[in-house]
C-alpha positions as CSV (number, residue, x, y, z in Angstrom):
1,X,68.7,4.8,-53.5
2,X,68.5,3.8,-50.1
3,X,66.0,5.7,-47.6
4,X,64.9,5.1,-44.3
5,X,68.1,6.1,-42.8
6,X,68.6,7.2,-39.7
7,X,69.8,10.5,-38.6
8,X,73.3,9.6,-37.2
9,X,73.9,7.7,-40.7
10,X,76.5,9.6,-42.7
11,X,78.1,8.8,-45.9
12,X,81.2,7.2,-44.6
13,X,78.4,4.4,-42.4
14,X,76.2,4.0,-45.9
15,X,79.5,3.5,-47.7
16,X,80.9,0.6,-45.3
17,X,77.2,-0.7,-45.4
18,X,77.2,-1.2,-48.9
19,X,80.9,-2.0,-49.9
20,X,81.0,-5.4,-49.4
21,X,78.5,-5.7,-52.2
22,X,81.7,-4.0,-54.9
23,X,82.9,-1.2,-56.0
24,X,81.4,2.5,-55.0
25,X,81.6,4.9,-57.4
26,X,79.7,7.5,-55.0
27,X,77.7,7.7,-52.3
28,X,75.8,11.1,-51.4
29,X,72.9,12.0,-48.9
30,X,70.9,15.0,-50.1
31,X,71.1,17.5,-47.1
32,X,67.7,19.7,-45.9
33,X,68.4,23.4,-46.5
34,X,66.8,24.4,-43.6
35,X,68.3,21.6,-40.6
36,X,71.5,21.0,-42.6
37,X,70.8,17.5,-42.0
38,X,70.1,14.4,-44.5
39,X,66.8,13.9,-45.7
40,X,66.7,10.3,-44.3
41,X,67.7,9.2,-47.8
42,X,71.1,8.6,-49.5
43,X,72.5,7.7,-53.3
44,X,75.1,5.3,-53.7
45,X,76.1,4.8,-56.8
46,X,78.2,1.6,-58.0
47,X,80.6,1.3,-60.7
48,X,78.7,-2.3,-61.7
49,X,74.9,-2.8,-62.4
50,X,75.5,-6.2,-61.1
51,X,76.5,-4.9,-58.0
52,X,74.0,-2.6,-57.4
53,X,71.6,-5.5,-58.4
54,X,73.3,-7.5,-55.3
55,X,73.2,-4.2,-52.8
56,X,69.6,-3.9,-53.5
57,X,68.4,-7.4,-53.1
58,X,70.4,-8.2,-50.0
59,X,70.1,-4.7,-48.4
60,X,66.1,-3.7,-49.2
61,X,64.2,-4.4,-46.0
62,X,67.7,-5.0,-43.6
63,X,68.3,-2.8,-40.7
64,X,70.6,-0.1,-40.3
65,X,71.2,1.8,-37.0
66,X,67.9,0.6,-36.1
67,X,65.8,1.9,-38.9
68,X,64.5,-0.9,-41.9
69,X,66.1,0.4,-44.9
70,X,64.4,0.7,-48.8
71,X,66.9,0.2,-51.3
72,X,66.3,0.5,-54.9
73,X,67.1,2.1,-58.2
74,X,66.9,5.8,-58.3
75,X,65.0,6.9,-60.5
76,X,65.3,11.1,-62.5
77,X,63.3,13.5,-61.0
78,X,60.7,14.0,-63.5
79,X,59.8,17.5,-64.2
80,X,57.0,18.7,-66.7
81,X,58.0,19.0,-70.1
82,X,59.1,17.2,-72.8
83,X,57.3,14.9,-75.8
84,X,55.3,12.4,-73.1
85,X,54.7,15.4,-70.7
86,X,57.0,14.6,-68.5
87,X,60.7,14.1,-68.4
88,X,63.7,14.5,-66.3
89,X,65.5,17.1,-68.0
90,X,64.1,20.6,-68.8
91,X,61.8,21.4,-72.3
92,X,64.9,23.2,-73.7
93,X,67.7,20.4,-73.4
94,X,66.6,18.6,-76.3
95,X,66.2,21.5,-78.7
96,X,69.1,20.5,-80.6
97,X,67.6,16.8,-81.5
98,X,64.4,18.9,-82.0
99,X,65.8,20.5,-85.0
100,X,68.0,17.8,-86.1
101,X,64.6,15.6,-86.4
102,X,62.4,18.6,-88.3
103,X,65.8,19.0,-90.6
104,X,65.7,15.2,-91.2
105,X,61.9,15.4,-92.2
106,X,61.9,18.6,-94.2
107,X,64.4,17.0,-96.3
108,X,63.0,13.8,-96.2
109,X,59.8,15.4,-97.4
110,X,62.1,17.2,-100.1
111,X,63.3,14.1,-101.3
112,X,59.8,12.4,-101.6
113,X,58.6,15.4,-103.8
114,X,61.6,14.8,-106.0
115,X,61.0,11.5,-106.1
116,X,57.2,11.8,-106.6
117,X,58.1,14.4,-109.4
118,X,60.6,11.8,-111.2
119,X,57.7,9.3,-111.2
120,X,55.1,11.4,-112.7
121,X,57.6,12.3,-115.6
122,X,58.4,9.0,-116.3
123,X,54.9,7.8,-115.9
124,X,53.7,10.8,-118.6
125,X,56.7,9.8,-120.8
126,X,55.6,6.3,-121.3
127,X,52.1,7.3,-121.8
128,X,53.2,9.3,-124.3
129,X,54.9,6.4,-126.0
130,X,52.0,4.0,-125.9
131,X,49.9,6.3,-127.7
132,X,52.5,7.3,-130.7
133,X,52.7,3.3,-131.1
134,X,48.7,3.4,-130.7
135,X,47.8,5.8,-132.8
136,X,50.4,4.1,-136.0
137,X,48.2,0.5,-135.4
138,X,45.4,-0.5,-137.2
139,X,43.9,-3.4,-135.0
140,X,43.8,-6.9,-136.7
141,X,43.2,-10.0,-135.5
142,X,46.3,-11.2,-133.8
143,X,45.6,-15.2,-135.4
144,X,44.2,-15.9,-138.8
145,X,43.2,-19.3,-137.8
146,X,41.0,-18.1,-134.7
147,X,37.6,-18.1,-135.6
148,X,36.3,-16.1,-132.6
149,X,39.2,-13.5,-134.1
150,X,37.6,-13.8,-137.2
151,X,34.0,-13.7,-136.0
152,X,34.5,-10.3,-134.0
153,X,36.6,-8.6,-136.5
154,X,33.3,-9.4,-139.1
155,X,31.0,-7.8,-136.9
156,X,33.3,-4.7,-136.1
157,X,33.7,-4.4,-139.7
158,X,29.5,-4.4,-140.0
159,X,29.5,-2.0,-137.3
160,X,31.6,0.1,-138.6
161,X,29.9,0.3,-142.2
162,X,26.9,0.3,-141.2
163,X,26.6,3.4,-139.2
């Protein structure tokens, strides 16, 4: 964007201002509705970011027509709406990615039900395993030749007789 321009400034003078600085894709200045007349601003926009780089660093602050020119990047006009609050493009234009995304999480909450369903089953299945083998043992000491083995299986024996 370049503003500061003066009124005589058309497109065709902020085109040969810029040009030596490479290719121009397009260059516009934004008329007022009610003079008909630019809005001491223009848009020129080149085919190369490296070229608009150059424009802006050799053009910002120069003199054109006897006005000091500002020359930057444009940026969208930013209008209320959108996730952040604001945006440059209105509420409704991204309603399709809207329900792409809630599409992508109902299913992805689908398939972490499914998943969480597989899990349980499993999980109850093995349970169920552990206690058919459980329920077949008879607990023993697992070495003859330990004597703490030997020493608790005594007492649960006593324990177990006794009451």
């Amino acid at each position: 964007m370049a503003g500061g321009l003066d009124e005589n400034v058309n497109e065709a003078i902020l085109h040969a201002a810029f040009i030596p600085f490479g290719d121009i894709k397009d260059v516009t200045t934004p008329l007022d509705q009610a003079t008909q007349k630019h809005r001491s601003f223009g848009f020129v926009t080149f085919l190369d970011k490296e070229d608009a780089s150059a424009a802006m660093d050799n053009m910002n602050n120069t003199e054109l027509y006897g006005r000091v020119l500002t020359v930057n990047y444009a940026q969208p006009i930013r209008i209320k709406g959108g996730e952040q609050g604001w945006a440059s493009q209105p509420i409704w234009a991204d309603a399709d990615t809207w329900f792409e995304r809630q599409q992508q999480e109902e299913e992805m909450q689908r398939l972490q039900a499914e998943h969480q369903a597989v899990v349980r089953a499993a999980e109850a299945e093995e349970r169920k395993k552990l206690t058919e083998e459980r329920e077949g043992e008879v607990e023993e000491p697992e070495e003859k030749g330990d004597p703490m083995a030997t020493a608790e299986a005594e007492v649960l024996a006593q324990n177990n007789t006794g009451s």
